[in-house]
N, C-alpha and C positions, 0 to 999 in steps of 0.2 A: 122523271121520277127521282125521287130523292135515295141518298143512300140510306137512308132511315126507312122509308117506304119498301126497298129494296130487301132490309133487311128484317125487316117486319114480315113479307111475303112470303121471306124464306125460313123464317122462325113458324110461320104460320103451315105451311109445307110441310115443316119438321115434324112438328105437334101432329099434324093429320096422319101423318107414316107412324108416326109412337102409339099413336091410337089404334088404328087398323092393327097394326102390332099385337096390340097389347088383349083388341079383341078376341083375334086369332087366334090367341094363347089362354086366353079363356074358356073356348068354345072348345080346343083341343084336350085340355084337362077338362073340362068335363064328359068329355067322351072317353077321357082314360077313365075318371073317377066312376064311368058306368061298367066300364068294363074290369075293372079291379073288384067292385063289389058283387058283377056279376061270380067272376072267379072265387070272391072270398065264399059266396054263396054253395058255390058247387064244390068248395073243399069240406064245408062244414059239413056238408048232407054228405059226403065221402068219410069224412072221419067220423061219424056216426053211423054211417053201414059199419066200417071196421070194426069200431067199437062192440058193434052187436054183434060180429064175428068171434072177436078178440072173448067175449064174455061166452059166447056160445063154446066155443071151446076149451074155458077157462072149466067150466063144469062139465064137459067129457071127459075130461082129463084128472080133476078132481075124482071123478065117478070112477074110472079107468083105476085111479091109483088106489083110491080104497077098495076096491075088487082086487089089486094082487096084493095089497097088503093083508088080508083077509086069506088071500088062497096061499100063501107064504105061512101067514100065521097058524095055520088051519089044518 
């Protein structure tokens, strides 16, 4: 075998380990990019409970305040 052949074989080696590589790393971000979306999914549908929170209390409180300013004024 030549050392061309030689290094031809081991160029060719190389390339097949870059690839398996590069698969692997593929396959791995996409299984983050499920799991990140699943997260960004369940933050939205969380900061939209709050918000309905946040609003539900914004008009108790509203309510609350015009009833002592009322019994204040009164």
């Amino acid at each position: 075998m030549s050392s061309v052949e030689t290094v031809h074989e081991r160029l060719e080696g190389a390339l097949s380990k870059l690839e398996s590589a590069i698969d692997e790393r593929v396959r791995n971000e996409g299984e983050r990019v499920k799991t990140l979306s699943s997260e960004v999914s369940q933050l939205r549908a969380e900061n939209a409970r709050l918000k309905r929170t946040s609003d539900q209390i914004a008009v108790r409180l509203e309510t609350a305040i015009t009833r002592l300013k009322h019994v204040l004024d009164g």
